[in-house]
C-alpha positions as a Markdown table, in Angstrom:
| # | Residue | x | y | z |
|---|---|---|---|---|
| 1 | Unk | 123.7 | 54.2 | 37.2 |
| 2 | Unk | 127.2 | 55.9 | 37.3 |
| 3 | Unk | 129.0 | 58.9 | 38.2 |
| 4 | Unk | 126.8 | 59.9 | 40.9 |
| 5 | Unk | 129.1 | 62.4 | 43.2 |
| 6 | Unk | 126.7 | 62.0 | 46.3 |
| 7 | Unk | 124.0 | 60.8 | 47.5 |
| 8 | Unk | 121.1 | 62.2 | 50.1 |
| 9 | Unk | 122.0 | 60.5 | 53.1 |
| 10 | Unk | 125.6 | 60.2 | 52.7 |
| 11 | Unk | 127.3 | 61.0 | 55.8 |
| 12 | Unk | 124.8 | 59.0 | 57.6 |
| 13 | Unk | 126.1 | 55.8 | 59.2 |
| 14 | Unk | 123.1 | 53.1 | 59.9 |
| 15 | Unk | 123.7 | 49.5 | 61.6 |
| 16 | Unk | 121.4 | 47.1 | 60.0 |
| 17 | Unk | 120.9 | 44.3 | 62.7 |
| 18 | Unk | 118.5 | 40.9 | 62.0 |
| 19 | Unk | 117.7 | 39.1 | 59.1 |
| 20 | Unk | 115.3 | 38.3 | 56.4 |
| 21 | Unk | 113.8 | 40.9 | 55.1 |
| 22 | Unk | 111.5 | 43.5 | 56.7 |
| 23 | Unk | 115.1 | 45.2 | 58.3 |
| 24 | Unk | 117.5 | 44.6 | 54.9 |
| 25 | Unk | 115.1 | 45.9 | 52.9 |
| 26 | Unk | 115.1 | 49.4 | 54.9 |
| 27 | Unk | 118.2 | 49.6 | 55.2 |
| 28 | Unk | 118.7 | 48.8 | 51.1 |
| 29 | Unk | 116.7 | 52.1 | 50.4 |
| 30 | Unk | 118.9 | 54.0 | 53.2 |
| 31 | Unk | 122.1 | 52.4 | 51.3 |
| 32 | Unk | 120.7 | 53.1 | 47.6 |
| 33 | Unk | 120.8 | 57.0 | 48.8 |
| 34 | Unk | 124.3 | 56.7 | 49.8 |
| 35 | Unk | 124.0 | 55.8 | 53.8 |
| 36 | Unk | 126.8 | 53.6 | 55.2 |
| 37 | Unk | 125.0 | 50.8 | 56.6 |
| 38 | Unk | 127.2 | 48.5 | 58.6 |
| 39 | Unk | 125.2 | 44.6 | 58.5 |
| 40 | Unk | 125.9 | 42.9 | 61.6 |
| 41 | Unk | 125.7 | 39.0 | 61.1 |
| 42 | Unk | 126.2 | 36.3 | 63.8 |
| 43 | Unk | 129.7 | 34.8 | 63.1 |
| 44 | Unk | 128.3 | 31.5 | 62.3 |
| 45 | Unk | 125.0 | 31.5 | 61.1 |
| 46 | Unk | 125.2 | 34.5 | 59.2 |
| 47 | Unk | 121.6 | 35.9 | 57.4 |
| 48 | Unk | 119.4 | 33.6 | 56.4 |
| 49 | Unk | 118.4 | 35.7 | 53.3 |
| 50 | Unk | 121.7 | 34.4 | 52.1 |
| 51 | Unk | 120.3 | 31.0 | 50.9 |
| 52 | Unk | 117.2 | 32.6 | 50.4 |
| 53 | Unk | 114.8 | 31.6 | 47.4 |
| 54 | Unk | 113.2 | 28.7 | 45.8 |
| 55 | Unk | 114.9 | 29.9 | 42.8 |
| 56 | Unk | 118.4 | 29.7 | 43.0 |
| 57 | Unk | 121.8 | 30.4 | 40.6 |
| 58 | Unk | 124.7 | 27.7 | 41.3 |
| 59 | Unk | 123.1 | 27.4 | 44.4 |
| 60 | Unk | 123.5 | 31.3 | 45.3 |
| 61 | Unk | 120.6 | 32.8 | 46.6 |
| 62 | Unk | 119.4 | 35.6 | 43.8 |
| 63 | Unk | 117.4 | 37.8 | 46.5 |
| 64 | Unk | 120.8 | 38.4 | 48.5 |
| 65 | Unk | 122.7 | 40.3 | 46.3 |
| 66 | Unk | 118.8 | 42.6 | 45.8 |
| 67 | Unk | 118.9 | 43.5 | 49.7 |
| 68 | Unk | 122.1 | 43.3 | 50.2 |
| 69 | Unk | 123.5 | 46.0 | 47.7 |
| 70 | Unk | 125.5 | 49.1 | 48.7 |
| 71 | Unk | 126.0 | 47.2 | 52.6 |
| 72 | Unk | 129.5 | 46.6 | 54.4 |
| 73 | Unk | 129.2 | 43.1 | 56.3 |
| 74 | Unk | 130.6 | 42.6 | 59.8 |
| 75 | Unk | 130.2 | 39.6 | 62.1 |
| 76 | Unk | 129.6 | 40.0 | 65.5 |
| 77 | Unk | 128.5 | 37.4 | 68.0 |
| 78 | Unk | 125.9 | 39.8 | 70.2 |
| 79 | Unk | 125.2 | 36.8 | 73.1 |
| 80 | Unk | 128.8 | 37.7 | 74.2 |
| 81 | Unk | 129.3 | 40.3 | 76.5 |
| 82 | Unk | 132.2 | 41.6 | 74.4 |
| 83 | Unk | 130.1 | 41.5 | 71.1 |
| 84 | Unk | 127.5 | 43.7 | 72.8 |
| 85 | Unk | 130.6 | 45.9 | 73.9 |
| 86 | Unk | 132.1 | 46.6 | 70.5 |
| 87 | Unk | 128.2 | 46.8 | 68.9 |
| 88 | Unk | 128.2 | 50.0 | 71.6 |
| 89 | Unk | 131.3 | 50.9 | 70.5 |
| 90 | Unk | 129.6 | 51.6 | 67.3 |
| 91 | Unk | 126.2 | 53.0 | 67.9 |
| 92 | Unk | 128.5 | 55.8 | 69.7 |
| 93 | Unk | 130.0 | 56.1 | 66.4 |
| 94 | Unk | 126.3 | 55.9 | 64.0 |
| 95 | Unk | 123.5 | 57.7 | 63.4 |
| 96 | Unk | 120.8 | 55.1 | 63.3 |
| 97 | Unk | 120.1 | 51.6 | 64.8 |
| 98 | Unk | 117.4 | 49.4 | 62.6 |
| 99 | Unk | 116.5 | 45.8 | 63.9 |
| 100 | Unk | 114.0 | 43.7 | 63.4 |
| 101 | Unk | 114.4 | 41.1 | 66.5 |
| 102 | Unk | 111.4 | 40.0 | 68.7 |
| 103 | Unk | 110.6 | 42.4 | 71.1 |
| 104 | Unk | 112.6 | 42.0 | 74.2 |
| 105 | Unk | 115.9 | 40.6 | 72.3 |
| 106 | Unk | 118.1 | 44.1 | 72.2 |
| 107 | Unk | 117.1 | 44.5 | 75.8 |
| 108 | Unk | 118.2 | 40.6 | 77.1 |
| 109 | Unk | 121.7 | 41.8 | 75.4 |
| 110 | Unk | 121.5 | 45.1 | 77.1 |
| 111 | Unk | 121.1 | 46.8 | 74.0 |
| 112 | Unk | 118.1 | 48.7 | 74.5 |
| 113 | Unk | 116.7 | 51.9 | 73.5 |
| 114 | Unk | 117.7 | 53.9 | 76.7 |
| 115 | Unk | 121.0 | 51.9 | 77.1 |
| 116 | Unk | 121.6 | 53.2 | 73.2 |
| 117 | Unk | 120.6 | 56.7 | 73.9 |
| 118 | Unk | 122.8 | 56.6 | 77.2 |
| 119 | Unk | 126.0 | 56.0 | 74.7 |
| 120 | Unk | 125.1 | 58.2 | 71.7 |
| 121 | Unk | 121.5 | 61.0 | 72.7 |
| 122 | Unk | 121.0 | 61.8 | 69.3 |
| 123 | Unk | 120.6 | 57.4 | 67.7 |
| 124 | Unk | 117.8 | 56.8 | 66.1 |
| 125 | Unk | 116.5 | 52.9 | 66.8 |
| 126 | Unk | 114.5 | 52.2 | 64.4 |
| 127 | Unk | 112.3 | 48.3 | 65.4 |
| 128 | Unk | 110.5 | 46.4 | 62.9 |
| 129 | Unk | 108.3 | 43.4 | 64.6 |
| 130 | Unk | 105.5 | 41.3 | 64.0 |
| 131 | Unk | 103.0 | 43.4 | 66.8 |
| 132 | Unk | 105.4 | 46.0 | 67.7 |
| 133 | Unk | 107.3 | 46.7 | 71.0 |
| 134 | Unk | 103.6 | 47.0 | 73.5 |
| 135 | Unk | 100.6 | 45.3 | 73.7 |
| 136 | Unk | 99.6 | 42.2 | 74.8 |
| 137 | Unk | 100.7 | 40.3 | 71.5 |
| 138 | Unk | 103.8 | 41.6 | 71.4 |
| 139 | Unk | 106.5 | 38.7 | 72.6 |
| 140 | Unk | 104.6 | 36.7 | 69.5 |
| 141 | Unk | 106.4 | 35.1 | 66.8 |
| 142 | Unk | 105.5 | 37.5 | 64.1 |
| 143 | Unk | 106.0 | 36.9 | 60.2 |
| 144 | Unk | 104.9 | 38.8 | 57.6 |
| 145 | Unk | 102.2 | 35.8 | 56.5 |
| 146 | Unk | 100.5 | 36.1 | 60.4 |
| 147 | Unk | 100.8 | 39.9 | 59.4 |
| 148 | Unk | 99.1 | 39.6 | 56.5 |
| 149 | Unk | 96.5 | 37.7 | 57.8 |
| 150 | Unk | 95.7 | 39.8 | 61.1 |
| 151 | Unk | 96.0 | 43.4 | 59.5 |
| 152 | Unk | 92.8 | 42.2 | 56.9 |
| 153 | Unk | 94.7 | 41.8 | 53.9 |
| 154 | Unk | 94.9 | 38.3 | 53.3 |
| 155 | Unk | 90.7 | 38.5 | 54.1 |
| 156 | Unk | 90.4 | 40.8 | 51.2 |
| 157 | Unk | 92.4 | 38.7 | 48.7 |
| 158 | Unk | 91.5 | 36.6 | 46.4 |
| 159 | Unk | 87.4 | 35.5 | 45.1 |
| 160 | Unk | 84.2 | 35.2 | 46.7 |
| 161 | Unk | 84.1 | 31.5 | 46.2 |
| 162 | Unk | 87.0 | 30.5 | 47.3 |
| 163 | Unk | 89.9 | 30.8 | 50.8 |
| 164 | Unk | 91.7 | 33.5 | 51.2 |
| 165 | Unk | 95.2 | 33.7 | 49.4 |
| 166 | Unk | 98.5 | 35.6 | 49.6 |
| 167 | Unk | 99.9 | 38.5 | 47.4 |
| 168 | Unk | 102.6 | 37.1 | 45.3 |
| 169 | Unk | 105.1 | 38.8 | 47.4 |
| 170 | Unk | 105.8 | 39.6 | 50.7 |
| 171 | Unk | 104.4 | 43.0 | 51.0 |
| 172 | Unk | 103.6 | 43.1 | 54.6 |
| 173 | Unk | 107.5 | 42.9 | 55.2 |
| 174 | Unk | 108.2 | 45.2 | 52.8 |
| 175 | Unk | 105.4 | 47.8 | 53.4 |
| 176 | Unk | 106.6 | 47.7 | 57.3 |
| 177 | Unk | 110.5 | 48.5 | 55.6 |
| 178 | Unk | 109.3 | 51.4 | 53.7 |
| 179 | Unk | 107.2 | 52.3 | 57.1 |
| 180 | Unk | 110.6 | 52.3 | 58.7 |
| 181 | Unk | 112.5 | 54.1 | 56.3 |
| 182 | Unk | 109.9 | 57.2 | 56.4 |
| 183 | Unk | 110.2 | 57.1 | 60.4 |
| 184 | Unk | 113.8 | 57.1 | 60.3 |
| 185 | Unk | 114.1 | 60.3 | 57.8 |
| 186 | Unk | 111.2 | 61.9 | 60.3 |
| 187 | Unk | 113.6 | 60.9 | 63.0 |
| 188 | Unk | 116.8 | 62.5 | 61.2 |
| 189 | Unk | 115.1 | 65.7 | 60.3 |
| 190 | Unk | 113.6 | 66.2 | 64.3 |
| 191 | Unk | 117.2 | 65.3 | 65.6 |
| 192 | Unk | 118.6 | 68.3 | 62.6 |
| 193 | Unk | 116.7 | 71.0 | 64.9 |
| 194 | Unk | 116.6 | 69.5 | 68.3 |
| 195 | Unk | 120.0 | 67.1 | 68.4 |
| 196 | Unk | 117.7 | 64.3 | 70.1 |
| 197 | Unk | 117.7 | 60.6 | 68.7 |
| 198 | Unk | 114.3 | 58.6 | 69.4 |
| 199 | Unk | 112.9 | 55.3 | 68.5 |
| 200 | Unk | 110.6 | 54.3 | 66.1 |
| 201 | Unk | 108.3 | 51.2 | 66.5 |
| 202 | Unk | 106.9 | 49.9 | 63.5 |
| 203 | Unk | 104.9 | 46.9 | 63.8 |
| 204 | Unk | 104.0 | 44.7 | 60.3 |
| 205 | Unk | 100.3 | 44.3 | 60.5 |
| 206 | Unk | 99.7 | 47.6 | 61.4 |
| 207 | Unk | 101.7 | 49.0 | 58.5 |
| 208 | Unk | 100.0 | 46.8 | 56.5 |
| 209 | Unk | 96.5 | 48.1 | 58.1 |
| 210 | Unk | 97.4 | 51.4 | 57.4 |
| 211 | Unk | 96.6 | 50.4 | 53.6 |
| 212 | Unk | 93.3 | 49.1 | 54.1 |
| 213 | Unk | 91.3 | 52.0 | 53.3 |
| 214 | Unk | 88.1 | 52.7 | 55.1 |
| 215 | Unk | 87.4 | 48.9 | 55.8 |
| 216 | Unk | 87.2 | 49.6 | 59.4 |
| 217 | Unk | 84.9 | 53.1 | 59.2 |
| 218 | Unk | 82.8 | 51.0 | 57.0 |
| 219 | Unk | 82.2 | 48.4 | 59.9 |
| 220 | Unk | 82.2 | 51.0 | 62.7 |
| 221 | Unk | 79.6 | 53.4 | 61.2 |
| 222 | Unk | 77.5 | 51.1 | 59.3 |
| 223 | Unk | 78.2 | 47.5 | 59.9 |
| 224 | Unk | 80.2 | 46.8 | 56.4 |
| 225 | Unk | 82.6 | 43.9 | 56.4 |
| 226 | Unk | 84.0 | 44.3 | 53.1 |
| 227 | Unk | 84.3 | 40.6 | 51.4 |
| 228 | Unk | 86.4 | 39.1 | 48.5 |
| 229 | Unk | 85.6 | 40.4 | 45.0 |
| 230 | Unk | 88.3 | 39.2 | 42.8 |
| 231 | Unk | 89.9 | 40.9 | 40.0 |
| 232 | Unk | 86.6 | 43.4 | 40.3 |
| 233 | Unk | 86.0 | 46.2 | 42.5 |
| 234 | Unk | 82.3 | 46.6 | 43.6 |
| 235 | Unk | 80.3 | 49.3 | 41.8 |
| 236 | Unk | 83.2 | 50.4 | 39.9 |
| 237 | Unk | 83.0 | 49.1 | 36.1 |
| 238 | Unk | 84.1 | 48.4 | 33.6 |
| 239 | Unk | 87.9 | 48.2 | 35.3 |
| 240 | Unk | 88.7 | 44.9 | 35.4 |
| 241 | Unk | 90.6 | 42.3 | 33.1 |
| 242 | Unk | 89.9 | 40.7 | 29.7 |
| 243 | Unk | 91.1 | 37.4 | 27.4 |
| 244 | Unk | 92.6 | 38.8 | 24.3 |
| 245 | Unk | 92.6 | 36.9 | 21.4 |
| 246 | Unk | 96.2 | 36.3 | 21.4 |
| 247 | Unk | 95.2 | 34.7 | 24.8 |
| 248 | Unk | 96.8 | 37.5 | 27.6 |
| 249 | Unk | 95.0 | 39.1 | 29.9 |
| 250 | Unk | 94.5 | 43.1 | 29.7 |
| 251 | Unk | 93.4 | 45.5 | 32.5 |
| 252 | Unk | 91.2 | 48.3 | 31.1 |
| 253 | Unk | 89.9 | 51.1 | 33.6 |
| 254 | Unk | 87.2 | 53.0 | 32.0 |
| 255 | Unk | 84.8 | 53.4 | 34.4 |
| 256 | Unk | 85.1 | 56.9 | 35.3 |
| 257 | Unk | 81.8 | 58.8 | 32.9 |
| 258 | Unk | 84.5 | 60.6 | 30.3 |
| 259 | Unk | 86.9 | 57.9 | 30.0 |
| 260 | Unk | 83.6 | 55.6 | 29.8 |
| 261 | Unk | 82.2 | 57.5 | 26.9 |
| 262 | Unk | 86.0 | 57.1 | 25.0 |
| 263 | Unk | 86.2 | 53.9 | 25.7 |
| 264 | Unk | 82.6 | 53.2 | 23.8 |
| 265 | Unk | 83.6 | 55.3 | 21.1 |
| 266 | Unk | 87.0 | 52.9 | 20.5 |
| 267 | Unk | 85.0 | 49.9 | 20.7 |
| 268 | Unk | 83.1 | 51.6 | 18.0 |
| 269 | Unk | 80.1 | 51.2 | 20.3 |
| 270 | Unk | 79.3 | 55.1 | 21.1 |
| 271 | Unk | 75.5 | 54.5 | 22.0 |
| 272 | Unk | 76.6 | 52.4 | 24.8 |
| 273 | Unk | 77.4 | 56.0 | 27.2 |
| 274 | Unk | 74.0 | 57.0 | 26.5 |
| 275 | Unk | 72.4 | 53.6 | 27.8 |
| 276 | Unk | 70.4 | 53.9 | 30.5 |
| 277 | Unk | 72.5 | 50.8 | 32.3 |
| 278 | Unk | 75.6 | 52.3 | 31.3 |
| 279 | Unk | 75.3 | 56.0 | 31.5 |
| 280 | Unk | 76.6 | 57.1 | 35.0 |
| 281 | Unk | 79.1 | 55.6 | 37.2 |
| 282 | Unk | 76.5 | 54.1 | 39.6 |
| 283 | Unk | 74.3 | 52.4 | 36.5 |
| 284 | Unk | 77.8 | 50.9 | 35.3 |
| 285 | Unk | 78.3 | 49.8 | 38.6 |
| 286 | Unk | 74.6 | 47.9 | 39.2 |
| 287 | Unk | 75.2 | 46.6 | 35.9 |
| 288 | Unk | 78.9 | 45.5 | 35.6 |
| 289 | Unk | 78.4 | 42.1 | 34.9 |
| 290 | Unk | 76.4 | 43.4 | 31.5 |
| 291 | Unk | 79.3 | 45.4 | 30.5 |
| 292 | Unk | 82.1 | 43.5 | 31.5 |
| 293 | Unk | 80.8 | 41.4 | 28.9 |
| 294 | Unk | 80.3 | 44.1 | 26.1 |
| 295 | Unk | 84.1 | 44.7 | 27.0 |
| 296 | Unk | 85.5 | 41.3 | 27.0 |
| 297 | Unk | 83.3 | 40.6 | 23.7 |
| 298 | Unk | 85.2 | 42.9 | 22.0 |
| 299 | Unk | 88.7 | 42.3 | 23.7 |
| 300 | Unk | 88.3 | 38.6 | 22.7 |
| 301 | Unk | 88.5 | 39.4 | 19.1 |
| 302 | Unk | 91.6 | 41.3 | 19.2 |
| 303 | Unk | 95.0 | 40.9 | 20.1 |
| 304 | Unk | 97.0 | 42.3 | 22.7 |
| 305 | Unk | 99.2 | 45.3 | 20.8 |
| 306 | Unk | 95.7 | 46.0 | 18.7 |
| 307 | Unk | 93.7 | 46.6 | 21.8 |
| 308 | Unk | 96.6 | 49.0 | 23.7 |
| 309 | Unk | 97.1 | 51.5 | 20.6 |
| 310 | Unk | 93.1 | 51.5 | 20.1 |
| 311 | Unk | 93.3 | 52.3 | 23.4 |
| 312 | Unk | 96.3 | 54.6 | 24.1 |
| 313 | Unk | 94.9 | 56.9 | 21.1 |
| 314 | Unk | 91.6 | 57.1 | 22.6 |
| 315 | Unk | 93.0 | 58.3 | 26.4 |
| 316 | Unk | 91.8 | 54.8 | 28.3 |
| 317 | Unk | 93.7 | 53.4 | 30.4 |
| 318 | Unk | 94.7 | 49.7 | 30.1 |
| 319 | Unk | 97.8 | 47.8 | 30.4 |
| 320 | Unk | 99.2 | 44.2 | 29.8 |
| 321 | Unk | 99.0 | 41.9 | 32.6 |
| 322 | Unk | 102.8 | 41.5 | 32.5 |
| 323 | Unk | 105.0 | 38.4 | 33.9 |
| 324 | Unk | 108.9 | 38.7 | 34.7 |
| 325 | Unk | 109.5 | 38.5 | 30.6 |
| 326 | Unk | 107.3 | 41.2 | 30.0 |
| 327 | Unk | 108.9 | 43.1 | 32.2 |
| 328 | Unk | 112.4 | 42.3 | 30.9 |
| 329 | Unk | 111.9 | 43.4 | 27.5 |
| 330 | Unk | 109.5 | 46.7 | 28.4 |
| 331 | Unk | 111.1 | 50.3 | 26.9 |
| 332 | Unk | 109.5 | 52.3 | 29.6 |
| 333 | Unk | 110.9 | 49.9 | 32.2 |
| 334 | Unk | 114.1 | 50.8 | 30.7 |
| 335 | Unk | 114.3 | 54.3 | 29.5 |
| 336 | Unk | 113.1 | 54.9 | 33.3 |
| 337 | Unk | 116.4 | 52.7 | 34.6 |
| 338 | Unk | 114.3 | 50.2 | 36.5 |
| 339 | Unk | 116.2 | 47.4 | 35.1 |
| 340 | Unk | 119.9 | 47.9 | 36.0 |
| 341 | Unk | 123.1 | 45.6 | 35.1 |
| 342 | Unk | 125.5 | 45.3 | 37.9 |
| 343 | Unk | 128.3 | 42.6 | 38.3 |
| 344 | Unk | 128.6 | 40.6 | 40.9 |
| 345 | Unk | 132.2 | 39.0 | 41.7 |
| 346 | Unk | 130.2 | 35.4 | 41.8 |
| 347 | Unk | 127.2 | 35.8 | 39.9 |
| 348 | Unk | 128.3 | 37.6 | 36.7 |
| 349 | Unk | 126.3 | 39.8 | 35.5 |
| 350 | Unk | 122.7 | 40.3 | 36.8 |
| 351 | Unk | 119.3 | 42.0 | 36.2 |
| 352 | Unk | 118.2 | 44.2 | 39.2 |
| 353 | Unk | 115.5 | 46.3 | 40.2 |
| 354 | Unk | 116.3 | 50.1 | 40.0 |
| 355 | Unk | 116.2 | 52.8 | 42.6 |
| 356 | Unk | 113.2 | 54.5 | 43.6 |
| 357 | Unk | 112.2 | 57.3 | 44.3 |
| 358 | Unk | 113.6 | 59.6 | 41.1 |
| 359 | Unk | 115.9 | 62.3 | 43.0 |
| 360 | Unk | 116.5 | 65.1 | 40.5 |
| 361 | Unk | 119.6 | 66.9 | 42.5 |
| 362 | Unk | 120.8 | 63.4 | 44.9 |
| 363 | Unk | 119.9 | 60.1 | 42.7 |
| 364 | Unk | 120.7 | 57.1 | 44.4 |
| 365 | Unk | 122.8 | 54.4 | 43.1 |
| 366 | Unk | 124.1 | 50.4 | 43.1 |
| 367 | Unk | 127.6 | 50.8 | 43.6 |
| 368 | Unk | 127.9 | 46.8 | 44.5 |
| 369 | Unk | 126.0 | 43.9 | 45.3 |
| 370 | Unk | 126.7 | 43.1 | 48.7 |
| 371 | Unk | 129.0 | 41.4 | 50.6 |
| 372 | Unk | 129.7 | 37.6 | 49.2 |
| 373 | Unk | 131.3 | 36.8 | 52.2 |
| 374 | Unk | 130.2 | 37.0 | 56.3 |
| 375 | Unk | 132.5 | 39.7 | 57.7 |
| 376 | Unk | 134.0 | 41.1 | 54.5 |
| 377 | Unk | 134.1 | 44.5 | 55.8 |
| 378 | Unk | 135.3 | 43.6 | 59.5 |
| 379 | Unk | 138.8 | 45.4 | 59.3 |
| 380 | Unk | 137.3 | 48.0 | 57.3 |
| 381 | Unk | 135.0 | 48.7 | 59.9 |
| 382 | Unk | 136.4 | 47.8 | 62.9 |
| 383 | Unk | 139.4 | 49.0 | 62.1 |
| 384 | Unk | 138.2 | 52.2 | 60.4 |
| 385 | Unk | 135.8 | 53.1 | 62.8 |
| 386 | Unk | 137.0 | 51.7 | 65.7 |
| 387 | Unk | 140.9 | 51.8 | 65.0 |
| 388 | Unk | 141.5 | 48.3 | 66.2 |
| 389 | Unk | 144.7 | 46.9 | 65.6 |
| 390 | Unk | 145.5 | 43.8 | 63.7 |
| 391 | Unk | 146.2 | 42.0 | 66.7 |
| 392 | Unk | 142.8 | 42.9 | 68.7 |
| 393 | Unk | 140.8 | 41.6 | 65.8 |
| 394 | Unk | 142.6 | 38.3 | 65.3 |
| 395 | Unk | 142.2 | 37.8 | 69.4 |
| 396 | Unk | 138.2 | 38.5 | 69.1 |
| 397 | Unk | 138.0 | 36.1 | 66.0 |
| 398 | Unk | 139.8 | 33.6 | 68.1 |
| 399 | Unk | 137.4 | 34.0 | 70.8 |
| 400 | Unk | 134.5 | 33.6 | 68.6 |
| 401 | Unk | 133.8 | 37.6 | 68.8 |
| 402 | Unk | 133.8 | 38.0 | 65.6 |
């Protein structure tokens, strides 16, 4: 995406402090809408997300230059007094603060939400943790895995018959980033009317609880703990996923009565809608073993591409279980500019995922890939914002500052 003139939240200047992903990942959406968001990176160590990856180019991490995009990069040692100095130097200087240390961390450094407000009234700190900033579990190591697990999710995954597994992703820490990037725009549009900053605690398992539907209101009211079900959805059918004879998988969701009756009618098995086991959404759903099987009979003798035009004509939804490849080579995926090229100075060219939400007035855009480098930007930054001189940088690099 090119020649966009300005983005939503330029003007807005965000400090990006911690690692791996829950943090980055907000602060790549704030970025992608054209914030200035300033990573700060120990001198030494630098991100871990860096290295990243079990799957790796030239030995460069491939999820770096993702999260990373649109960021300046700045090291700056925060366990020294004078690192903590110049990172208040800065806030004075930003809009918004986002960090996702354990609880406790900012303050040991003196870097605290009051000590922030004292320096600038109207920052915004937004804090991503494990268990958030109270309560008793709230000093615990938390990753997005113990997230997963404690907000119900990881319960709820997988079948009957077997443990519970993990989502493919990490989607507790990135649920928790998209968490933070909705408090931080509440934040910005209070502090528009009133001039106040405030701080924003998100917490992963509970922004991963707040998908979990009515689990809870099931146990409290009726004593429901909802169990494992697989690829199937209790008393909802058919919507679930059938072999194809070009052996794929395909999702078809016809279990709502219309879409039901057209989905009989492409099968070329019309009577089925006036069944008295298949006729309403709750006979469907006692008998969805029955006509998951009807379905799967007839997906079985058909391949893929045959089964989504039958399908698309007759107003059912269904889709391809796609894979990375799939995705690659999918026109909507394109035409909608979820697959960008960018170049990156080490990498070449590369594949990445494209910007969402849609903005019709203020798109966002990938204007770089990130930083290759710890402290690339530190005289842009420190210089530019702070209008240190040559000399005061080269004496805080030879103290280890930066």
């Amino acid at each position: 995406m090119t020649g966009v003139k300005e983005g939503a939240l330029n003007g807005i200047r965000v400090i990006e402090l911690g690692s791996l992903l829950a943090g980055p990942f907000c602060c790549r959406i704030l970025a992608d809408f054209g914030a200035e968001v300033i990573k700060i990176e120990q001198p030494e160590e630098g991100d871990i997300l860096r290295v990243w990856g079990h799957v790796k180019y030239d030995g460069h991490s491939l999820l770096w230059p993702i999260q990373a995009r649109n960021k300046k990069c700045v090291t700056l040692n925060l366990r020294l007094p004078e690192g903590q100095e110049l990172l208040k130097r800065l806030i004075a200087e930003s809009d918004v603060v986002v960090e996702n240390f354990r609880p406790g961390t900012l303050e040991k450094w003196n870097l605290g939400y009051e000590e922030m407000s004292r320096i600038n009234p109207g920052i915004i700190l937004t804090r991503i943790s494990g268990y958030g900033q109270t309560g008793p579990y709230k000093e615990r190591a938390g990753f997005g895995s113990a997230a997963g697990a404690m907000s119900g999710l990881r319960y709820l995954t997988g079948y009957p018959d077997r443990p519970p597994t993990r989502v493919g992703i990490s989607v507790e820490d990135s649920t928790a980033s998209l968490f933070g990037v909705i408090g931080t725009l509440m934040a910005l549009n209070h502090r528009n009317k009133t001039g106040k900053g405030q701080c924003i605690d998100v917490a992963l398992h509970e922004a991963v609880f707040a998908l979990m539907e009515s689990i809870t209101t099931e146990y409290f009211k009726v004593g429901s703990i909802r169990e494992r079900t697989g690829s199937t959805l209790p008393g909802v059918a058919p919507s679930n996923i059938y072999w194809t004879k070009d052996e794929k998988w395909v999702l078809i969701a016809g279990n709502a009565d219309n879409v039901f009756r057209r989905l009989a009618a492409a099968m070329g098995k019309p009577e089925l809608a006036e069944d008295e086991r298949f006729k309403s959404h709750t006979a469907r759903g006692n008998n969805a073993e029955a006509i998951d099987g009807i379905v799967n009979d007839w997906t079985k003798d058909r391949a893929m591409d045959e089964i989504l035009e039958i399908l698309d004509k007759a107003g059912v939804p269904a889709a391809a279980i796609y894979n990375a490849a799939d995705i690659a080579k999918d026109p909507h995926y394109l035409a909608r500019e979820m697959i960008l090229s960018v170049v990156d100075p080490e990498l070449g060219e590369l594949k990445v995922p494209g910007i969402i939400p849609k903005l019709s007035l203020t798109p966002g855009e990938v204007k770089w890939t990130g930083p290759r480098s710890k402290g690339e930007h530190n005289e842009d930054v420190f210089s530019g914002v702070l209008e240190l001189s040559k000399e005061e940088l080269d004496q805080y690099k030879a103290r280890g500052v930066i």
